[in-house]
Every structure is written in C-alpha cells, then in structure tokens.
VEXVO-875981 format. One line per field, with one value per residue: z, y, x of N, C-alpha, C, CB in turn; residue in three letters. Coordinates in nm, 2 decimals, decimal comma, m for minus. Atoms other than C-alpha are relative to their C-alpha. Glycine has a CB too. Layout:
<pts>
nz = [Z;...] $
ny = [Y;...] $
nx = [X;...] $
caz = [Z;...] $
cay = [Y;...] $
cax = [X;...] $
cz = [Z;...] $
cy = [Y;...] $
cx = [X;...] $
cbz = [Z;...] $
cby = [Y;...] $
cbx = [X;...] $
residuo = [ALA;...] $
</pts>
This chain:
<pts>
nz = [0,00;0,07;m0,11;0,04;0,03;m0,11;0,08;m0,04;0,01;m0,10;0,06;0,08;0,13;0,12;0,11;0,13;0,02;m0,07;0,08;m0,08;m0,14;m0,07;0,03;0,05;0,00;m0,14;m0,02;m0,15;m0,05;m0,06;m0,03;0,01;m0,15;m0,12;0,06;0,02;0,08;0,16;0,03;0,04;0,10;m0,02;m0,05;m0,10;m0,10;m0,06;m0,15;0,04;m0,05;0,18;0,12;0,17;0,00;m0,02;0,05;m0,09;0,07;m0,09;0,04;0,14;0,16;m0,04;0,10;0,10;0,04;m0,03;0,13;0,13;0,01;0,03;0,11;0,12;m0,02;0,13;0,13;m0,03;0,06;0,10;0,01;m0,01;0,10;0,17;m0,01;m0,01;0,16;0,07;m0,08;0,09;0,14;m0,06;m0,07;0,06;0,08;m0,07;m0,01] $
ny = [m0,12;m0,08;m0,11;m0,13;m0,13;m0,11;m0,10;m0,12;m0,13;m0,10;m0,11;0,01;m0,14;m0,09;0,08;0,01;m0,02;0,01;0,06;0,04;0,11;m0,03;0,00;m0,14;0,06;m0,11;m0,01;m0,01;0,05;0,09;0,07;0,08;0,10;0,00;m0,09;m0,14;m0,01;m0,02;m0,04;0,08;m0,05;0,12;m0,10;0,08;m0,06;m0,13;m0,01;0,07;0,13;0,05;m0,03;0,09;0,02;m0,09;0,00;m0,08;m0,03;m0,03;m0,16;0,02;0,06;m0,08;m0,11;0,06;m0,04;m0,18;0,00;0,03;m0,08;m0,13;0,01;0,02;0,00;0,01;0,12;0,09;m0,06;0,02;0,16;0,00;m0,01;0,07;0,06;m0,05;0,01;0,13;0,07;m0,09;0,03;0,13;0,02;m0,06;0,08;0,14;m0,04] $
nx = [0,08;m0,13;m0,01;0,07;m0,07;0,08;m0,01;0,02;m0,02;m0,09;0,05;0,12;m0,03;0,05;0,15;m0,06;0,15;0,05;0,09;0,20;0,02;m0,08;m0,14;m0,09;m0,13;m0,06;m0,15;m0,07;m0,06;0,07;m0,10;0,06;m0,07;m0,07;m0,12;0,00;0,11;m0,05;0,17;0,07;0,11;0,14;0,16;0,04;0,15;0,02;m0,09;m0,17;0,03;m0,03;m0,10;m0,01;m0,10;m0,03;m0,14;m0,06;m0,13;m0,09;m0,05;m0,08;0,07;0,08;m0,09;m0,02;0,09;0,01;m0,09;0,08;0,13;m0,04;m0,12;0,09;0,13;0,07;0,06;0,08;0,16;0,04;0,05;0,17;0,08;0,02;0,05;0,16;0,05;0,02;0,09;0,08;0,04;0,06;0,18;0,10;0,07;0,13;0,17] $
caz = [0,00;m0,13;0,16;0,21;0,05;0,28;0,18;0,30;0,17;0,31;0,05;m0,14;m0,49;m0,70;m0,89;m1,24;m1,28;m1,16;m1,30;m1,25;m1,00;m0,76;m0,85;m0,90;m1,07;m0,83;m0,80;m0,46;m0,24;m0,10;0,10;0,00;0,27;0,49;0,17;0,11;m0,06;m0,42;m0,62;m0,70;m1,01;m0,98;m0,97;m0,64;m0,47;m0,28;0,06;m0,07;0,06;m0,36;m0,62;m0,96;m1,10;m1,11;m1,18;m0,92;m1,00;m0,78;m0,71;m1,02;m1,28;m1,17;m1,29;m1,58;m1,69;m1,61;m1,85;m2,13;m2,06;m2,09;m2,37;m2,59;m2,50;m2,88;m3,03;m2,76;m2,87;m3,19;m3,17;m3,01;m3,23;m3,53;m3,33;m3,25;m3,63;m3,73;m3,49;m3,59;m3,97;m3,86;m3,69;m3,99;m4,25;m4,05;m4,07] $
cay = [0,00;0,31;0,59;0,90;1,22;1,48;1,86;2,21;2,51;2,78;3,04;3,12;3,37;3,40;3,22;3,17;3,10;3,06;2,78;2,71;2,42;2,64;2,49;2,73;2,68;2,84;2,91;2,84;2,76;2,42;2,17;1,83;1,53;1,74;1,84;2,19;2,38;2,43;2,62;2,46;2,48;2,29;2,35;2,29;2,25;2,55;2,41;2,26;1,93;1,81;1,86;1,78;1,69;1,94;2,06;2,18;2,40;2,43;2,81;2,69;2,57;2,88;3,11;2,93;2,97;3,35;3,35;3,17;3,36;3,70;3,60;3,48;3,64;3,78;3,45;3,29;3,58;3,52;3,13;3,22;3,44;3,23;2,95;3,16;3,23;2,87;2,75;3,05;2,98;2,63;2,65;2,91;2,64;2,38;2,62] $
cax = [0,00;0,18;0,25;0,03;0,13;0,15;0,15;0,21;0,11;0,36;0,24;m0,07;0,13;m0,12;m0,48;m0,39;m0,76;m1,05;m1,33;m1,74;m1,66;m1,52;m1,15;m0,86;m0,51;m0,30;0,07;0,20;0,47;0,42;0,61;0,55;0,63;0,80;1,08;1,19;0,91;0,89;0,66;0,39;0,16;m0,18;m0,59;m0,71;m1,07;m1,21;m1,05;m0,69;m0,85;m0,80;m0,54;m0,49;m0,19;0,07;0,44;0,66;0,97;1,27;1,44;1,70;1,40;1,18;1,49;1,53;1,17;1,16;1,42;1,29;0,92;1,11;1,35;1,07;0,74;0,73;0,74;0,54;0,22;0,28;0,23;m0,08;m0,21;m0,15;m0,32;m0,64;m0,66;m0,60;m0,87;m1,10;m1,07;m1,11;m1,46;m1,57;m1,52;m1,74;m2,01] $
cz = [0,00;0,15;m0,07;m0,01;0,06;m0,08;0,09;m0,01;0,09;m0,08;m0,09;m0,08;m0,06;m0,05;m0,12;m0,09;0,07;m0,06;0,06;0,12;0,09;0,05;m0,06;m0,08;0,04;m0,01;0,17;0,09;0,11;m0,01;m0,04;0,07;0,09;m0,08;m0,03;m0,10;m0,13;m0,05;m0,07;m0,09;m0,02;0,05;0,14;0,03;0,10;0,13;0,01;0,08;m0,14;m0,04;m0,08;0,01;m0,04;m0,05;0,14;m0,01;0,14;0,00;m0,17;m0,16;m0,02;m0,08;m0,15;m0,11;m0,03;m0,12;m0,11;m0,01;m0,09;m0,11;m0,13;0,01;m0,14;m0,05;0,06;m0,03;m0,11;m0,02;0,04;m0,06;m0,12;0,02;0,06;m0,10;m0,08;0,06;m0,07;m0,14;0,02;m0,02;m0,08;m0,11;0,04;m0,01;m0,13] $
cy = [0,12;0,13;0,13;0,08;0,07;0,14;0,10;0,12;0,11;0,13;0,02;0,14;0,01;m0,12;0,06;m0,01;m0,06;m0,11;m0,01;m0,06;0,08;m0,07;0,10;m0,09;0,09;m0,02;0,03;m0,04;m0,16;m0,11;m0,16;m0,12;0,05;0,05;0,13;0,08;0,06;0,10;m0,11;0,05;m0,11;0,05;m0,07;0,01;0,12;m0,03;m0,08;m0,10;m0,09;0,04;m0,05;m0,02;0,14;0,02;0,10;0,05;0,04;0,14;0,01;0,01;0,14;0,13;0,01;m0,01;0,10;0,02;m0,03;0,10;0,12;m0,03;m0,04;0,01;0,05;m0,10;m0,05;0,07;m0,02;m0,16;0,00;0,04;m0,10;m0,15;0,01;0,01;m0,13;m0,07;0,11;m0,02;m0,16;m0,03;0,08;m0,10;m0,09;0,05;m0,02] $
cx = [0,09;m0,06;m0,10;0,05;m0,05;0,06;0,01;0,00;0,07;0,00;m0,08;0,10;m0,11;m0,10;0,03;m0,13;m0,12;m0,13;m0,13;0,01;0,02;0,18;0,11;0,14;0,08;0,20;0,08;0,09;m0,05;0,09;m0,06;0,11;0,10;0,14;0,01;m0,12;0,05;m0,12;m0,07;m0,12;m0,14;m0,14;m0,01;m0,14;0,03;0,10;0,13;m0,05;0,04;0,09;m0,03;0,16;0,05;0,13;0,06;0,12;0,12;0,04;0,05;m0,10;m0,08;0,06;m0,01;m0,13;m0,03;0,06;m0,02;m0,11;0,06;0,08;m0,12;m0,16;m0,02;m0,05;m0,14;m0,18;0,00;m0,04;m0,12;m0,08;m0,01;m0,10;m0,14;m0,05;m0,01;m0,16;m0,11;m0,07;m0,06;m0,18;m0,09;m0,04;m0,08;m0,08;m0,05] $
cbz = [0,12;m0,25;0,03;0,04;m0,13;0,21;m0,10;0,05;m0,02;0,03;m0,03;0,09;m0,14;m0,13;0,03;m0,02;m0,11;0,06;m0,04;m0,10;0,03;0,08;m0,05;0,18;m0,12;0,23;m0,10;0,06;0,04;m0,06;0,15;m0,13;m0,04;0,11;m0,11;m0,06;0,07;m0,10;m0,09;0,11;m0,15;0,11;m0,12;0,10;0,11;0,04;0,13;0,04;0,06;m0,11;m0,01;m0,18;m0,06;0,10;m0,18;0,09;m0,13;m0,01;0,10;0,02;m0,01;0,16;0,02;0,04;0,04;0,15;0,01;0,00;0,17;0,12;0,04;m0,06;0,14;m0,08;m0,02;0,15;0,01;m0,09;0,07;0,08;m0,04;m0,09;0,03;0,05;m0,07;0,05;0,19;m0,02;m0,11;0,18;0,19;m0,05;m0,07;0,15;0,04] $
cby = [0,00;0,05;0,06;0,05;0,04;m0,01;0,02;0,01;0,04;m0,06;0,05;0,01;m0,01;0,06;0,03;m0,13;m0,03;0,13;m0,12;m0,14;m0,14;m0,01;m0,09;0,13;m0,04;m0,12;0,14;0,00;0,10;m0,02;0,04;0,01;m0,13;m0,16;m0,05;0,02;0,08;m0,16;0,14;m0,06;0,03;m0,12;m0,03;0,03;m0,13;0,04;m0,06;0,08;m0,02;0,03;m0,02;0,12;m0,10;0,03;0,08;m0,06;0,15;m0,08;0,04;m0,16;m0,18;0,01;m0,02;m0,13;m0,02;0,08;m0,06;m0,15;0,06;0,07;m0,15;m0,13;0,08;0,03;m0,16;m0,03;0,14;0,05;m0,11;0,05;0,10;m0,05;m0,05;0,12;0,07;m0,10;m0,01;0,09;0,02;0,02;0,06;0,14;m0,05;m0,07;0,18] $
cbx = [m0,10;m0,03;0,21;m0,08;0,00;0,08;m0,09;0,03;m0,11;0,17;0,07;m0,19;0,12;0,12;m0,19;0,12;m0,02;m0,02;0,05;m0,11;0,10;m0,08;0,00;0,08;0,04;m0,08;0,04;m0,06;0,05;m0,13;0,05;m0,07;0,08;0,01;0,03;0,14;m0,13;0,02;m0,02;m0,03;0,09;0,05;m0,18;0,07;m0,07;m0,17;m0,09;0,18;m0,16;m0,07;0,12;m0,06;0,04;m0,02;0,02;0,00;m0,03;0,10;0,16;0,07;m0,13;0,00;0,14;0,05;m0,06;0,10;0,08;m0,05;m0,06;0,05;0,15;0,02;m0,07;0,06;0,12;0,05;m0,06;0,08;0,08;m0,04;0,04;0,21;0,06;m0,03;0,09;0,16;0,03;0,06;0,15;0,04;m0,04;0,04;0,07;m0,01;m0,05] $
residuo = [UNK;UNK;UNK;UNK;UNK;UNK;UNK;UNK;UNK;UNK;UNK;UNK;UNK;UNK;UNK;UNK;UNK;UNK;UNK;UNK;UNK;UNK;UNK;UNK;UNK;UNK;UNK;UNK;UNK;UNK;UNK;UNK;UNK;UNK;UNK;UNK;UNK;UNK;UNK;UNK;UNK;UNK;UNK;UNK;UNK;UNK;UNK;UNK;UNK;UNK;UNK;UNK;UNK;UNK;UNK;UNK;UNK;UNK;UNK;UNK;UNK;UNK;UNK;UNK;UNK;UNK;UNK;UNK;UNK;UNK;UNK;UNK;UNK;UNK;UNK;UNK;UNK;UNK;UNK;UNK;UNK;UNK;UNK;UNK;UNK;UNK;UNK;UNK;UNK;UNK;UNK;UNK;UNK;UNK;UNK] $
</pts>
C-alpha cells in the first residue's frame, strides 16, 4: 500500500484561474512530505483538501523559466495568435 502524500502550503502567490466548480489553478509555495518547498503549479478545490496533478519548479527551474518567458514572450504571442486564427478559420469552415 503506497505511503500517504503529505503537503504544506507555506504560500498562497497567486490564482492563475478561476473555474465554474469552484476549483482554482493556483501558483504556490508548497512543501510536500516534509521536503523543502517548491513552487507549486496545480488546480485545487475551494478548501486545498484536492489537487490535480501538477508541476513543481525548484528556485533553479523557476529562474530558468523566467528567463525563457522573458526571452521569448514575442514568439510565444505570436504562436498564439496564429493559433487563434488557425482554430477560428477552422470552426468558420465547418459552418
């Protein structure tokens, strides 16, 4: 029988969003079994009694993200745009 995972939010940063159920996806520090906390990216129910699955980044990967973000937030809106317009044209030919 596989050990229980224990958890400890030690900082609520930030809701990333908010959905119907009353589940969030939340960015927060959070120790898990008692190891150093990390951040933690994952939706949770209203009373962090649930999770989903999640990704947790250490200080090092956290940087290393920041970095990428900021080094390629042009490309990363243009890949969006061009994938709002693909999807768009998309769902006009189905009509």
């Amino acid at each position: 029988m596989a050990d229980r995972v224990t958890f400890e939010i030690k900082a609520q940063l930030g809701v990333i969003q908010e959905y119907p159920t009353g589940w969030k996806k939340e960015m927060n520090m959070v120790s898990w079994n008692g190891n150093a906390a990390k951040i933690d990216i994952r939706d949770w129910d209203e009373n962090h009694e649930k999770m989903s699955r999640g990704i947790t980044l250490n200080e090092k990967e956290v940087a290393n993200l920041l970095d990428i973000v900021t080094e390629k937030a042009p490309e990363i809106k243009e890949v969006f745009a061009k994938e709002k317009a693909r999807v768009k044209a998309e769902q006009e030919q189905e009509r």
